[in-house]
N, C-alpha and C positions, 0 to 999 in steps of 0.2 A: 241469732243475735251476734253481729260482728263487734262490740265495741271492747275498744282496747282497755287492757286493766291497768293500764299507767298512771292513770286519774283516782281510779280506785285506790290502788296500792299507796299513795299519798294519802289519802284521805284516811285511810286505816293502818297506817303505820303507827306501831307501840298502840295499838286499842285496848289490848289488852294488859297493858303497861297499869301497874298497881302504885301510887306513890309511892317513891325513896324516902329514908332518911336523910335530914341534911346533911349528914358526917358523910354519907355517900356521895355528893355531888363535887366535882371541883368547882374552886371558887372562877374559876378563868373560864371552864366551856360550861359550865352548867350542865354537866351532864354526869350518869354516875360514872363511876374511874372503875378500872378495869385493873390498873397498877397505881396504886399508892405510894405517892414518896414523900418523905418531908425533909426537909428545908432548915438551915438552921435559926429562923426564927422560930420553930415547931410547926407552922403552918403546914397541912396536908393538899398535894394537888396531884394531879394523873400526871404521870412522868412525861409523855410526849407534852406537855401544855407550858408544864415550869422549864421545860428545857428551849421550848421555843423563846420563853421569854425571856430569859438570859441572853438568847442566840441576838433579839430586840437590842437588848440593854449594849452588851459589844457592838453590835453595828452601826448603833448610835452615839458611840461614846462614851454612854453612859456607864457610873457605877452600877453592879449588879445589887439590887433591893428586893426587898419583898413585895410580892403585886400586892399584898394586904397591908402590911404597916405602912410599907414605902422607904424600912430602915434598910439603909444598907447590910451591907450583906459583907463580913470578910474572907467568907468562902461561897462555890457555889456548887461546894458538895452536896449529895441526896442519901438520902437511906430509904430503904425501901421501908413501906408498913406495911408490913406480912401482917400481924392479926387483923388489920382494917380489913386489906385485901382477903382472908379467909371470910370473916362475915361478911365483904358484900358478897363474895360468890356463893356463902350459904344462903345469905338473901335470894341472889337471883336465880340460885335452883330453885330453891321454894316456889318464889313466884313462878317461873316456869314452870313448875309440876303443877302449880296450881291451873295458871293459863291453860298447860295443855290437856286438863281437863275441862275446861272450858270449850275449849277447841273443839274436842272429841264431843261434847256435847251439841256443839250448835252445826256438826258434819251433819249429823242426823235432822238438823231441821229441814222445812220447807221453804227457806227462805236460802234465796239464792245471794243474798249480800253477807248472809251471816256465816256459810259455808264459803266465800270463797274471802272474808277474813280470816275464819279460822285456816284455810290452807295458806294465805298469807304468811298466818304467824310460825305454821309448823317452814314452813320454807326458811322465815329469815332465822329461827330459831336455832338449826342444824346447820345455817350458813356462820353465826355469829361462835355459834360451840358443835363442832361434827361429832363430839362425843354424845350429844345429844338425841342423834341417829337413831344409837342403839335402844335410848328409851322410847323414840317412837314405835319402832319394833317390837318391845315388850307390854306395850300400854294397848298393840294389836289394831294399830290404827292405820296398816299398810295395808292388808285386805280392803278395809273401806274407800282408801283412796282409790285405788286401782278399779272398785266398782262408780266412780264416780268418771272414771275414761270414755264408761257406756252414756252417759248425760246428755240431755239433749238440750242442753246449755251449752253453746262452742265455750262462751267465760271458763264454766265447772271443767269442760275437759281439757283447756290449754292449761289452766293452774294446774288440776290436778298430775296430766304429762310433766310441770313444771317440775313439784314439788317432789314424786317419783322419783326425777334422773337428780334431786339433791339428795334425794333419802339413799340411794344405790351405787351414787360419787363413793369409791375408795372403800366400802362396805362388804363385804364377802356375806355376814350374814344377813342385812337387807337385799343382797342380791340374790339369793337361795330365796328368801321369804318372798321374795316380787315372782319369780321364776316358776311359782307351784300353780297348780291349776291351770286355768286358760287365758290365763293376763297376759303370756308371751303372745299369743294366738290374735288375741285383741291389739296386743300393741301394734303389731304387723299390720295390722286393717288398718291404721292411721297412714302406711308410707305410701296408698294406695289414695289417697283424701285428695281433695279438690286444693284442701285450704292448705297453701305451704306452710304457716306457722302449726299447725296440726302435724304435718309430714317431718319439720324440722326437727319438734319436741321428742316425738318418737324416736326417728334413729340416734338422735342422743340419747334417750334411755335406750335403748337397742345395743347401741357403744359400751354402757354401761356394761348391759347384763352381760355382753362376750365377755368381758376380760374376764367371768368366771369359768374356767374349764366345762363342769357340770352343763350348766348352760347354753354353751356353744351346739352341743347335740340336741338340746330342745329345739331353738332356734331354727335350725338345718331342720329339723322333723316336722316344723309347720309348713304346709304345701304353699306353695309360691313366696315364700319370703325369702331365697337366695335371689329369683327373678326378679322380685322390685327392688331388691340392695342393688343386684347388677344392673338393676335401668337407671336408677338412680345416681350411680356413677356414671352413668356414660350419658347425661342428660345436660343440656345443653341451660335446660331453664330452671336449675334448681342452683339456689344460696350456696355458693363456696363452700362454705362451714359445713352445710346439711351432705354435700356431698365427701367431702374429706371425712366426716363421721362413717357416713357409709360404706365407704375404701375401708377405713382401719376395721369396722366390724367383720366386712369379707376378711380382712386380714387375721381376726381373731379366730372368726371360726373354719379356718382352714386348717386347725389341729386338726380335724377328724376327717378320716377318707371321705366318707359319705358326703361329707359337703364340697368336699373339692370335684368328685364327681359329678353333685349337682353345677355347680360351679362350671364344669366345663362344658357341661350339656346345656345352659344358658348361654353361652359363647365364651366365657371367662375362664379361659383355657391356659394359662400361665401356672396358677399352683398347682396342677396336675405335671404339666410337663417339670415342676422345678423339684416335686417329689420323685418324679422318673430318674432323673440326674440327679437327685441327693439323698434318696432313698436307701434305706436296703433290698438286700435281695425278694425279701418278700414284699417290701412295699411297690420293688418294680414293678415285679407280677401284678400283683393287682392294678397299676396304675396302668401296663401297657394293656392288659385284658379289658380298660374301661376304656380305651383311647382306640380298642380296634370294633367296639359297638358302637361309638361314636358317630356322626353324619354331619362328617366336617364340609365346610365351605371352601372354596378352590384356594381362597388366598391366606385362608387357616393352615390348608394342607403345606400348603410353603412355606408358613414360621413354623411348623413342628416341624418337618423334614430339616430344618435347619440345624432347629435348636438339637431334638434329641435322633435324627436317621444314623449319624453314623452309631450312635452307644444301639440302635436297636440292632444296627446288623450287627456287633458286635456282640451281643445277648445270644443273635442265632448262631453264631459263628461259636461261638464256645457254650451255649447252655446245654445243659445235658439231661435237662427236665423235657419230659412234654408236653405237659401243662407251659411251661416257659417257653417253651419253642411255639407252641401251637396260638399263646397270649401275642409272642413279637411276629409271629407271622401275620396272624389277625389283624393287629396295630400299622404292618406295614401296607399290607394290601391297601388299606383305606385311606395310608396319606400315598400310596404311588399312582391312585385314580386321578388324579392330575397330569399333565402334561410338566409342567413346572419342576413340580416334589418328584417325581419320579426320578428326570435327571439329575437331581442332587442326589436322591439316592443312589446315583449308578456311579457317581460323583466318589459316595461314598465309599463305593466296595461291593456293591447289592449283589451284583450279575452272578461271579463265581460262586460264592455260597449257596446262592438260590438255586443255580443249575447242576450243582454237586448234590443237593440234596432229592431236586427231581428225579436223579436220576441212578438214585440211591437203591440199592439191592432191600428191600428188605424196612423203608419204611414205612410209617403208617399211610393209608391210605388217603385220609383225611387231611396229614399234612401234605402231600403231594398234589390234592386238591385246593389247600388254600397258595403252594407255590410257584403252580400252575396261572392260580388269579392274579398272583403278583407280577407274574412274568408276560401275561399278557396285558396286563398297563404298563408297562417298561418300555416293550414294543410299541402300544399305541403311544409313547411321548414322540414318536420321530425320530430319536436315537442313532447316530449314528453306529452300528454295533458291530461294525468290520473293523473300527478301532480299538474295540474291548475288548482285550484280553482274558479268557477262560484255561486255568490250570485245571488240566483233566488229569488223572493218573491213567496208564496203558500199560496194562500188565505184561501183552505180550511183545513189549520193548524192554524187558529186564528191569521194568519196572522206574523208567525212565518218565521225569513229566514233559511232558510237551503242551506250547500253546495253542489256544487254538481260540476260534470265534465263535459266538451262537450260529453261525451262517457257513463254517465249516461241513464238511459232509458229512463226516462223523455224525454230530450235534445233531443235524437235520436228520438224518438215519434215527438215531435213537428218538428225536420227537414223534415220528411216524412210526414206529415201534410201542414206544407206549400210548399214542393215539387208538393203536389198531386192540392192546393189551390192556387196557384200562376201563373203569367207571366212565356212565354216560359225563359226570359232572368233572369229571380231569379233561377227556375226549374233549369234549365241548372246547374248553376252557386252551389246549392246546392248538386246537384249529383256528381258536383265534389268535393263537399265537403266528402259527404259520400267514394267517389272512392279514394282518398288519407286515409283516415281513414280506410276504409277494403285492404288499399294495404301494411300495416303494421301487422308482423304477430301477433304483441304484444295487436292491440286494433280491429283486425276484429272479433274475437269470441263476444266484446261488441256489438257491430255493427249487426252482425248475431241474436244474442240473440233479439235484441231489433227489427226487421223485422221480427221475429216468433210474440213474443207476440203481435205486433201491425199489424198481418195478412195482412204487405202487399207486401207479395209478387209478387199479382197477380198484384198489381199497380204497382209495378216496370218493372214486364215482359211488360204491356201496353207501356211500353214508348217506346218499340223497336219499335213501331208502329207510332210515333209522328212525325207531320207534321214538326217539325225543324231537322237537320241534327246532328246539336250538343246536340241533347238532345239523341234521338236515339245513340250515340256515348258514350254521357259519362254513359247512362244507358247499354250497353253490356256493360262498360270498371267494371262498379260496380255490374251488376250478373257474370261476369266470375273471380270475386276477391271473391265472397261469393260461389260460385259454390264448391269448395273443400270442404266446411261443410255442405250445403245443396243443394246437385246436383241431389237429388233423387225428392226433392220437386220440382227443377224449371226443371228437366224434366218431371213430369207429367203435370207442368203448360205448359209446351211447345208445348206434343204435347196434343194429343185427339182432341176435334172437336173446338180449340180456331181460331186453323188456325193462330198463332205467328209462330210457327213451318216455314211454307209454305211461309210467312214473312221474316221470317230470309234468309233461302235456297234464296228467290228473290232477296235478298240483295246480297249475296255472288253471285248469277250467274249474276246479269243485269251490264251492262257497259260491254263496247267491249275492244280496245287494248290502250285506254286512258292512263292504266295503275290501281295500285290497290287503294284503298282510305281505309281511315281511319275507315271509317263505316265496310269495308267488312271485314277490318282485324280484327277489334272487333269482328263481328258478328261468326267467324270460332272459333276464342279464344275461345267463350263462347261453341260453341256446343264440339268442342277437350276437351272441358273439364269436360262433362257431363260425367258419370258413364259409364263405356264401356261396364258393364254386364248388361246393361240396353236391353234386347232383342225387347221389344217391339217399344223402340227410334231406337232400329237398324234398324227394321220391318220399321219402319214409315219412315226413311230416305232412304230407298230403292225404296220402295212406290212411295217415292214423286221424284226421281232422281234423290238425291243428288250423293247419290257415282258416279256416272255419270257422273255428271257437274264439281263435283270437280277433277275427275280422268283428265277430257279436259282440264280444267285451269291448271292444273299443265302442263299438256303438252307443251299446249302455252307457259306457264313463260319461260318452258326447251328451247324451241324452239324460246326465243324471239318476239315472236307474243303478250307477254304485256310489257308494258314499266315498265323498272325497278325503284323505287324508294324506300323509308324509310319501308313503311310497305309493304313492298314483305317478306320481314324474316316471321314474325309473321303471315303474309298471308296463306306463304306454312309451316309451322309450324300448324296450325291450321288444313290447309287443311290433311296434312298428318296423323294425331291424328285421323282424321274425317274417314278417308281412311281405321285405320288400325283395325279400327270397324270391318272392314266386315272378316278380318281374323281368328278374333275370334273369327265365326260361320261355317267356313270349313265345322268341322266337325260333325256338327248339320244338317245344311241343302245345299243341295245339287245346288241350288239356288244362292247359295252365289259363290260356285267352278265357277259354267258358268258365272256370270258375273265378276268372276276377269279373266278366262279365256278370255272375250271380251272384257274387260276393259285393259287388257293387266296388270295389277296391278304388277306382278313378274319383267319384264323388267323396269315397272318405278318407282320402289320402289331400284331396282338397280342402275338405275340413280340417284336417289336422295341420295344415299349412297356417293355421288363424291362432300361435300360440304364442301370447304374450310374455308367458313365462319364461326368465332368461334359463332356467334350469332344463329345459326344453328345446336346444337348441338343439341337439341331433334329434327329436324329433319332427323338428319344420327341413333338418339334412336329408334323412334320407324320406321323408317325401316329396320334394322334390325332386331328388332322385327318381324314385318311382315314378313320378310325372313325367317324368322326361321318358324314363323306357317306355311308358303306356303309350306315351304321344305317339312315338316312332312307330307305333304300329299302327296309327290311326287311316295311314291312308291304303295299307294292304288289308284293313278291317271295313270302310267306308263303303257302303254299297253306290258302285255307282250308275246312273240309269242308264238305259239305251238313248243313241244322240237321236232326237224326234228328226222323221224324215221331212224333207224339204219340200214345199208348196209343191203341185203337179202340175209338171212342161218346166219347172223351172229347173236350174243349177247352174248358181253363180258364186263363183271362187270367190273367197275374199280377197286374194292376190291379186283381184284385176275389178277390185272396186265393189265388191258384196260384203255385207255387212254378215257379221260372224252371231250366228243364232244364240240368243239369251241364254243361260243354264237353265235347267227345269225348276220351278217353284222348290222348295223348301231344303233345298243341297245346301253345300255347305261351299262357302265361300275361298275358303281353305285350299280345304282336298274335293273339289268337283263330286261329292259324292253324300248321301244320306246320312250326317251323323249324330252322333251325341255322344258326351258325355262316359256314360253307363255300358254302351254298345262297341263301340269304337274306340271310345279313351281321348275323343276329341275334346283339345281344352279350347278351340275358339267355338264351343258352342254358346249361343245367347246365353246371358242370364247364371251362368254356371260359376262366374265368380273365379274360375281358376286363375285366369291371366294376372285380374287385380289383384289376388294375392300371392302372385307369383312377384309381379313387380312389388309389392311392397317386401318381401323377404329381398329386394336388391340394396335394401339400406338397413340390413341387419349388420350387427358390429361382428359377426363370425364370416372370415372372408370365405369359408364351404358351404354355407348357406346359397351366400351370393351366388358362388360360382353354381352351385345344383339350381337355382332359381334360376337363370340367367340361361343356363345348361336344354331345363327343359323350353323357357321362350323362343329358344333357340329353332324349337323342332318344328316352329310355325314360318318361319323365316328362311329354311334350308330347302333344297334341292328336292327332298323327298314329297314335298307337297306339292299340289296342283298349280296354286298361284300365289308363289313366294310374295308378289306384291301383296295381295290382300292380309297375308299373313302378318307386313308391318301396319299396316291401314289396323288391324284389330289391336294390335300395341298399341298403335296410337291413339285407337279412341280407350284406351283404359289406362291413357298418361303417362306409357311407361319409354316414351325414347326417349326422354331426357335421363330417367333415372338409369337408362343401359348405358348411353353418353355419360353419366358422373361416373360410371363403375369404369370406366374405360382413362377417365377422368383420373380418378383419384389413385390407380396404379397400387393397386395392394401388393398385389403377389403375382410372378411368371405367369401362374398357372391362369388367374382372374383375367389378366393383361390378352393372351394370346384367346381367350373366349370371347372377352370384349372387342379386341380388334375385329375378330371374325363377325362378331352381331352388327356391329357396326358399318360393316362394311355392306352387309346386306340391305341394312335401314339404308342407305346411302344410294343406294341402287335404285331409289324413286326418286326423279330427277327434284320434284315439288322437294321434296325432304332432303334434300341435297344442299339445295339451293338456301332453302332456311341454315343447315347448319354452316354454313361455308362465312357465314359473317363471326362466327363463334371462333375468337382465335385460339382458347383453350383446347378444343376439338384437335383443332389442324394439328398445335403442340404436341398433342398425347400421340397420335398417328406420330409424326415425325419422330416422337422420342421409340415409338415399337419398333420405328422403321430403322433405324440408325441401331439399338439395341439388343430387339428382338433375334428369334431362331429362325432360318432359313424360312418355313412356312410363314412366320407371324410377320416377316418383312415382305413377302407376296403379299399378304391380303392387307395387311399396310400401305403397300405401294399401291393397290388397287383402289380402297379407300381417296386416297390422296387424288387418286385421277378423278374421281367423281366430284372431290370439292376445286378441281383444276388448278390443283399445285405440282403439279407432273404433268406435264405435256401427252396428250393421247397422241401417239404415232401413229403410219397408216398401218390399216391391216397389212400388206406384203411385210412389212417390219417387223410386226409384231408375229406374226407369221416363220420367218426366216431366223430372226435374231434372239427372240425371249420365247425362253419355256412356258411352256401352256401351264398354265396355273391348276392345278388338281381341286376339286372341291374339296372345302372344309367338312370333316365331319362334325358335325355337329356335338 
């Protein structure tokens, strides 16, 4: 039933209004007086009425008179009549006691018009005299109301809210009386209502009841009603007024910790932080011990770093509790997991204290654990920390301080010191420290340096070994960050007779289709990134069977047989790296040919060449890469047949006008010889897809891609093959001499340039193909610019280019003979 009580409350105003005496009425408003005055005719009137009318008489000119006789008046002094005034106010107690038994009578009925006069009357009643309040109170008619909030009358419960927040207006003991049982409980389930004037009426009585002390901890005690105060305010579609109410209630009930607590764990994190900075020493405690359980937001973490980081380092810096030290340590860990708050904190002073304390003789264990967590978000902010000064003491300099940096040797000495001397959860916690520090190329060479001089390498290979999961993790995540400057050292530590080696490879093969883990993708990282001319680690991983394991895993991924998640990129990145090891010994040992021929490695190095993922771009590098070395061996791999003998009585040279006998059925157009694919590692076999995806990696935005894609095209078009022409002929029917022509084109980089001149020039070398591009003035351009440009090689094959589209004059052979160096094949 929505209808408004505006119409109502007219119709039933004064209902319960008993006749006056006449002496009670003024003669001017007809109504009874409130302040009786008289007049010196004797006449009796309500002081505002006779005052008005005087105020008439002056502004009209007029003598002042009496509104009843009409005689003038020689004064328009008043005197009060106190005894009138006392009887009517004992009149209109009476009648009101009587009314509000009335009242209290017809709450009880089932008539909903007659109850929601009677809350009328108690309403304007307390509004016209607030000492009347108190007698509703006593007459016990506020428990009844507050059950009339339950009503399934919206009229019965917006009056009854109504009548409530006037009964508990400026009241202390209506507000205790409203506050007992479960009426706080209930009022809360209105801020929660559909209907705003339901939600409004509430947190105005809500308003009310805080400003009683008592109170405020009930309030705070019922489950979710700090949460809809705080939506409340921060709401977009609620009445000005309903919301301002709301504000000032959070405002009341932030006496009490607990509610500020809740308070900040709803997002409404200001009176926490303003008790932190205005508190005392024990209110700190508690507030920073609540602010380090907290699961702040990123751009939360940056107004408290603001507001209270520096008073926190300042807590650790001089507290001398460890309940207090171990509460600000807490508090800081949580706002320096930002990148943001961290550098304010470092801002502030954070650095020294915290690495004085790590690295402290003799403290608890627990806190060198939580200062460890701090310092490893420090480092992850990006930091630069070759300019932050650390005052260390050195005893044995006479006790002299000197400065120094987290990235000093010292510093790094002692990290690896307690890494090697510590709990799994410091351990941990320090390696990340180190892995953010070597994951910056600016302070890894410090880092590196200070792991040689304090020989421990081999303790850090150990920890791939370690019974925790996250130690083993973040120690591969910190040798494959130092692996590019010392990858010769951590692969003899790897393999030989340590057996880490054999450790690792079981890490990357064990788990089935789970999916990949974070361990396995570290552990690939690291070996992809050990030295490739490393022979004797290629030996040992053959050995042990890896290439093997990891050839099937990639299988699987291709095949969906593992589940895909965040570290599959850097999985099959690794793995691929790991893979293209073995290409690199073709043609050394023959060993290597038969197991990429079993391994299938030529077909799935061509699959992996089809990755759209830009995260994946070393892995479409180095297989083509590997494409390229596989190619090169295609035609000393190519079986080729015996030349069929010639008709019998016949032999006729083709030099003097015979025709040169067909190849045999099913060869290969390439390399004159049987191949494929799988066998061979030929990429112009039918159907096999290489080429096409070889040309499409020529318009990748990574100019390595290009140049290893372009690299291996190449190996079809060079000197090593049977018939260099056919080899562009297979380009061309899979579209790709234009796109070799744009890479040559578009002039990326030296190295792209002097590959493209050389492909080009071989495409060129088919007079048909010549002649098409020779209209192309872009073409000619790019040649002229290598040729003017270019290094001694790239301007021969340049120059050479250029005579095929005849913008260089071909000289005769004796010239060319006598006066220019013979032009050396390009290697491909």
């Amino acid at each position: 039933m929505a209808h408004d009580l505006s119409d109502f409350e007219e119709q039933s105003n004064e209902s319960y209004q008993e006749p006056a005496f006449e002496a009670f009425m003024c003669p001017l408003i007809r109504q009874v007086m409130h302040d009786p005055v008289t007049i010196e005719t004797g006449q009796t009137f309500e002081r505002e009425a006779i005052l008005k009318w005087f105020r008439e008489c002056r502004d009209t000119g007029r003598k002042p008179t009496c509104p009843l006789t009409q005689k003038e008046l020689r004064s328009t002094e008043i005197s009060p009549s106190i005894a009138l005034r006392n009887v009517i106010d004992e009149w209109r107690t009476r009648n009101e006691e009587k009314e509000l038994e009335k009242a209290c009578s017809s709450l009880n009925l089932q008539s909903e018009d007659d109850t929601l006069r009677a809350l009328l009357f108690i309403s304007q009643m307390c509004q016209r005299s607030p000492g009347k309040k108190n007698l509703v109170r006593r007459e016990g008619i506020i428990p009844t109301i507050a059950d009339m909030m339950k009503s399934s009358s919206r009229r019965v419960r917006l009056k009854s809210l109504e009548v409530l927040r006037v009964l508990v207006e400026d009241n202390r003991e209506n507000q205790e009386e409203l506050g007992q049982g479960d009426t706080i409980r209930t009022i809360i389930k209105f801020l929660s209502n559909e209907h705003f004037q339901e939600r409004e009426l509430a947190v105005s009585v809500l308003y009310e009841l805080s400003t009683c002390d008592s109170i405020c901890e009930r309030i705070g005690a019922v489950y979710g009603a700090i949460l809809l105060l705080v939506g409340m305010c921060s709401s977009k579609s609620e009445n000005i007024a309903a919301v301002e109410k709301a504000e000032n209630t959070l405002k009341n009930l932030e006496k009490y910790e607990t509610n500020v607590k809740q308070m900040a764990e709803n997002g409404r994190l200001q009176p926490l932080l303003t008790k932190l900075i205005e508190g005392t020493a024990e209110v700190q405690l508690a507030m920073a011990e609540y602010l380090g359980e907290l699961a702040l937001a990123n751009d939360v973490k940056v107004v408290v770093a603001e507001q209270v980081g520096a008073l926190l380092v300042s807590i650790m810096k001089t507290g001398s509790l460890p309940a207090a030290r171990e509460a600000t340590l807490k508090a800081l860990r949580e706002i320096s997991s930002n990148e943001s708050s961290a550098k304010i904190l470092l801002q502030g002073g954070i650095l020294p204290p915290l690495v004085k304390d790590l690295f402290s003789v003799g403290a608890r264990m627990r806190l060198k654990e939580v200062s460890a967590a701090i310092l490893a978000n420090l480092v992850a902010s990006g930091a630069d920390f070759r300019s932050i000064p650390l005052l260390l003491l050195r005893e044995e300099e006479d006790d002299k301080d000197t400065t120094t940096t987290l990235l000093s040797e010292e510093v790094v000495h002692s990290l690896l010191h307690l890494i090697s001397n510590t709990g799994p959860a410091i351990e941990c916690k320090l390696l990340n420290v180190l892995v953010g520090l070597t994951g910056s190329p600016a302070t890894v060479g410090d880092v590196v340096s200070a792991i040689r001089s304090s020989g421990a390498t081999i303790s850090l290979i150990q920890f791939v070994e370690a019974a925790h999961r996250e130690i083993r993790v973040e120690s591969l995540k910190l040798l494959r960050n130092v692996s590019p400057y010392m990858g010769g050292e951590l692969a003899d530590a790897l393999g030989g007779s340590s057996g880490h080696l054999s450790s690792l490879l079981r890490v990357v093969t064990d788990g089935g289709g789970g999916g990949v883990t974070e361990e396995q993708a570290a552990a690939l990282g690291l070996l992809g990134d050990l030295p490739e001319r490393d022979w004797n680690l290629t030996r040992q991983l053959l050995d042990l069977g890896a290439f093997r394991a990891l050839a099937s895993k990639l299988v699987e991924l291709r095949r969906g047989m593992i589940r895909g998640n965040r570290h599959v990129a850097p999985f099959t990145e690794g793995a691929v790296r790991v893979l293209y090891r073995v290409t690199t010994l073709l043609q050394e040992e023959s060993e290597y040919v038969e197991f990429a021929r079993e391994a299938g490695l030529a077909p799935l190095f061509v699959e992996l060449l089809q990755q759209m993922n830009s995260g994946l771009d070393a892995v479409q590098l180095y297989s083509a890469m590997a494409l390229e070395k596989l190619s090169l061996q295609s035609r000393r791999l190519t079986v080729v047949p015996d030349a069929p003998a010639p008709p019998s009585g016949l032999f006729m040279c083709a030099c003097f006008g015979g025709k040169a006998l067909p190849p045999p059925p099913g060869t290969c157009r390439v390399h004159g010889g049987f191949c494929s694919l799988r066998e061979s590692f030929c990429l112009a076999e039918p159907g096999c897809k290489a080429v096409e995806r070889l040309v499409a990696c020529l318009e990748h935005g990574d100019a390595r891609v290009v140049e290893a894609a372009l690299a291996a095209l190449s190996t079809l078009v060079g000197d090593s093959v049977e018939n260099a022409t056919e080899g562009v002929l297979v380009l061309g029917e899979a579209d790709g001499l234009r796109p070799v022509v744009e890479v040559l084109v578009a002039n990326r980089t030296e190295a792209l340039q002097r590959r493209a001149v050389w492909a080009v020039e071989r495409i060129l070398r088919v007079e048909d193909i010549a002649l098409e591009v020779a209209a192309d003035q872009t073409v000619a351009s790019a040649l002229v610019e290598a040729y003017r440009n270019g290094d001694a090689r790239t301007r021969q094959t340049a120059e050479r280019a250029l005579r095929h589209l005849d913008r260089i004059p071909k000289f005769s052979t004796a010239f060319d003979s006598t006066t220019a160096p013979k032009p050396r094949p390009a290697a491909s």
